[in-house]
N, C-alpha and C positions, 0 to 999 in steps of 0.2 A: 297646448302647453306641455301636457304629458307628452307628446310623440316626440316634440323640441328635447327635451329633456334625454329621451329615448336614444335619439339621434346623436347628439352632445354625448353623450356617454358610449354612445358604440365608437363615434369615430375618436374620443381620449383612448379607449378599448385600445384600435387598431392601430394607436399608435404607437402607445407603448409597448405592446407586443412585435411593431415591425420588426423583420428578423435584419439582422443585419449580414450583409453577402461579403464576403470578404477570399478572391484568389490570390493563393500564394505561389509565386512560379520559382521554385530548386533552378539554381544553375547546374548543379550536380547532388542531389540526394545524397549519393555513397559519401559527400565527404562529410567527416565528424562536426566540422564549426558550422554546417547548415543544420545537422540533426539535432545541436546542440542552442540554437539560436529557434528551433523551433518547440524543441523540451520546454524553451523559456518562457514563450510566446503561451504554449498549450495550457501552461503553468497557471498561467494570468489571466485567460480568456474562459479557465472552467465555470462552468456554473453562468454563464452570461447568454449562452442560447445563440450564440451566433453559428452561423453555416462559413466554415471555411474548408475552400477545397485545396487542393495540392497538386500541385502536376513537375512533375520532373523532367529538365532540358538536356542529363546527360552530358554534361561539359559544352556541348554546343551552343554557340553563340546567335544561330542561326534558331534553334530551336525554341530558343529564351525569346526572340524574337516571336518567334510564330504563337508560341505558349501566351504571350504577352497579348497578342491580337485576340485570339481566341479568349480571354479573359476580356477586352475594351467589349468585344462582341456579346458577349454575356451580360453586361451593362449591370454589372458586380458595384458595390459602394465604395473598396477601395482594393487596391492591388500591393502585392509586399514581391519584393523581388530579393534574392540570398546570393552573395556574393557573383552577382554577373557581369560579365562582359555587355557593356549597351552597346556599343559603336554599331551593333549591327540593328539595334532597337529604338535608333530615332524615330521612325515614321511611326510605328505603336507608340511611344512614346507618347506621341505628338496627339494621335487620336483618342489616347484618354485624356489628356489632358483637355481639349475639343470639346469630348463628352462628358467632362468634369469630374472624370475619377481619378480622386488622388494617388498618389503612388508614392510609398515609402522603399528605400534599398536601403540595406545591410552588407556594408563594406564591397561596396558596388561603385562608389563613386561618386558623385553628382555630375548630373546632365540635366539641362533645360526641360523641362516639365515634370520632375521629381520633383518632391516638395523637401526633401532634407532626407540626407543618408546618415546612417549612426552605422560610426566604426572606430579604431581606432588608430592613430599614428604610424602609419606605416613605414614610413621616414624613421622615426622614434625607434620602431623596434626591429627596425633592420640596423639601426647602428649598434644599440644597447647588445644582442647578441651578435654581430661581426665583430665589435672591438672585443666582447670574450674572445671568441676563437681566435682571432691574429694575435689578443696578446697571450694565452695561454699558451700558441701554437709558438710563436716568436720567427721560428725560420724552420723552411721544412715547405712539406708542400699538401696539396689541397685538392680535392675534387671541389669543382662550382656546378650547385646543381638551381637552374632558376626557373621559372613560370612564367611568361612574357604574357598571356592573355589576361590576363587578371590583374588588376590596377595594384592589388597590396601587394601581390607576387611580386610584382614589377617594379613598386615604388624598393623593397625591400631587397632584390636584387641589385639595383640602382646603384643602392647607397652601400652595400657591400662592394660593388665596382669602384666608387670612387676609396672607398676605406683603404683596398690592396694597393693604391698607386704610394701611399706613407709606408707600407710595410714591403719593402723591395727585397726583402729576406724568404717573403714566401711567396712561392710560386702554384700558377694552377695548373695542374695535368691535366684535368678537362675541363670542360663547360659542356654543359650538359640542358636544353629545354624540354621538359618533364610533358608529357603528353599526359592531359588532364582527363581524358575521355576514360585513362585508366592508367591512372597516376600512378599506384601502389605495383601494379605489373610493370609498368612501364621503366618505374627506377629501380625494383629490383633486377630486370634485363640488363641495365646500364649499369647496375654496381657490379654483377656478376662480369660483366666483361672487364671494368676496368680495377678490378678484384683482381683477374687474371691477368689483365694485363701489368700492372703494378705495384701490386702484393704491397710489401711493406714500406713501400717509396709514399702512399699515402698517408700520412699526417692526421689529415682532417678534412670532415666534408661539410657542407653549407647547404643546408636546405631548407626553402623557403617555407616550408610549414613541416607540422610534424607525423602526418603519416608517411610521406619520403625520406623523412627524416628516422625513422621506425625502420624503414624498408631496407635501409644504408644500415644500419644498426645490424640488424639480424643479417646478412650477407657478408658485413665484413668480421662479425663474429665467427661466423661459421668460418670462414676463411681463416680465423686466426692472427686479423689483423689487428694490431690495437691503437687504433686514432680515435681522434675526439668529433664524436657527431654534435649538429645542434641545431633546433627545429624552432617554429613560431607557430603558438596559439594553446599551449597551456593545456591540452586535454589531460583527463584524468589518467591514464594511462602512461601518458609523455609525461607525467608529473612524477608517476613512480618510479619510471622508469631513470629519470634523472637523478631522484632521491636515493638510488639503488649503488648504491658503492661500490660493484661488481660490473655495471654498464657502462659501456663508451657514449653512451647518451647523456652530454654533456649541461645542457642545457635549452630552456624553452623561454618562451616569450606567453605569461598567463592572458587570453584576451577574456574578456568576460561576458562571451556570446549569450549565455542565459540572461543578462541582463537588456541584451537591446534586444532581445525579441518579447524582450515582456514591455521595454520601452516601447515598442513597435505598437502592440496592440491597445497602450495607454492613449498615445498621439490618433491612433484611427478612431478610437471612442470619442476622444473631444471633437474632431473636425464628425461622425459619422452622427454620433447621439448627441452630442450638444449643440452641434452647429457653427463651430468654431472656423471661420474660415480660415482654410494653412497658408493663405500668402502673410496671415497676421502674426504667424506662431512663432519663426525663427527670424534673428537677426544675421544667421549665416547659413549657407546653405549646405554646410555639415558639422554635425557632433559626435568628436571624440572624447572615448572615454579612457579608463588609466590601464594601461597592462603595465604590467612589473618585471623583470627580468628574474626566472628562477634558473638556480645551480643548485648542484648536488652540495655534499657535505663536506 
């Protein structure tokens, strides 16, 4: 009876202490709303003993993929993927879900074998800051700078395309797709040319989020141009710099990355430590949360 007892009591021991494995694969580390969604995440999960590792894809889509395999291969308790391109990540996909590790994304999307992505409105807040800049700008013209590999990039450039077909008073000088591998070099290259190319014919420029949106800012300062920039995702930084009465940085779109990555690691608790199976958990296969539209003063 005593050794039953023995036994009984080791294996309540090792279960309560199982550690929980959790990989998290960066679509791109350098940008602020992954480091910021992972601040949130760290926040949450201190003090709880879990093993989470991190690996960074670099803007590649291909690499998020492979990052992704490498993680099902590990045979990890669940997987968080940060603002990725999947299209190239069905077959990983497919094999965690096979080997029954869930996978939660953060403004990635949903695709068939995620269990539910937390983001926010991308639609929403590419209208809420494009109707600022066409109606503040009114007539005049525009740098269009957009992101096509990224769903919120993409939904949010969208709806700016359709907003300028009502405003036939302003015009774009260029369109511009930001090379994500090295977004911050890549659109200061682009504003430095079309900086020179046409100086104060620029108005205002439109950037999908707001470190290009940062990038435009400081470039067309130095230049001496004075148009209205305006960025999406509310970092702290693009917050001040909006609130700053002396900046062309116009406005930002606040998302509240700290809070879905600490949502993130609530939802893998229930399905990892309680047992909660995640086809039960959502009624829709994504949840948005509220971003606000901030201006200066």
């Amino acid at each position: 009876m005593k050794r039953l007892i023995i036994l009984a009591a080791a294996v309540l021991l090792t279960v309560a202490t199982a550690q929980v494995n959790v990989a998290w694969v960066h679509s791109n580390a350098a940008a602020q709303s992954e480091q910021r969604v992972k601040d949130g995440f760290e926040e949450w999960v201190e003090g709880r003993g879990w093993n989470v590792s991190f690996v960074d894809s670099g803007g590649s889509a291909e690499r998020t993929a492979e990052n992704l395999q490498n993680a099902v291969s590990r045979g990890v308790d669940a997987i968080i993927l940060t603002m990725s391109d999947l299209r190239a990540s069905a077959a990983a996909i497919q094999q965690a879900a096979d080997a029954g590790i869930p996978i939660f994304t953060v403004d990635s999307g949903w695709v068939p074998g995620v269990v539910v992505d937390v983001t926010t409105n991308n639609w929403d807040m590419g209208a809420k800051v494009s109707v600022f800049l066409l109606d503040s700008i009114g007539e005049g013209n525009i740098i269009f700078l957009r992101m096509a590999e990224h769903h919120g990039t993409r939904k949010r450039g969208d709806v700016m395309e359709v907003m300028l077909r009502e405003y036939p008073n302003v015009r774009v000088l260029e369109e511009h797709n930001i090379d994500y591998t090295a977004f911050f070099e890549d659109t200061t290259r682009v504003m430095q040319d079309f900086a020179a190319r046409y100086g104060d014919q620029i108005d205002g420029v439109w950037a999908p989020w707001d470190e290009p949106a940062q990038a435009a800012v400081n470039v067309l300062q130095a230049a001496g141009i004075d148009a209205i920039v305006t960025g999406i995702d509310g970092h702290p930084q693009a917050v001040q710099e909006v609130m700053n009465p002396d900046s062309i940085f116009a406005a930002t779109v606040a998302q509240p990355f700290e809070e879905m990555g600490a949502q993130v690691g609530e939802w893998i608790r229930q399905v990892v430590e309680d047992g909660v199976d995640p086809d039960t958990m959502f009624s829709t296969n994504t949840i948005y949360m509220n971003a606000p539209l901030v201006t200066g003063p």
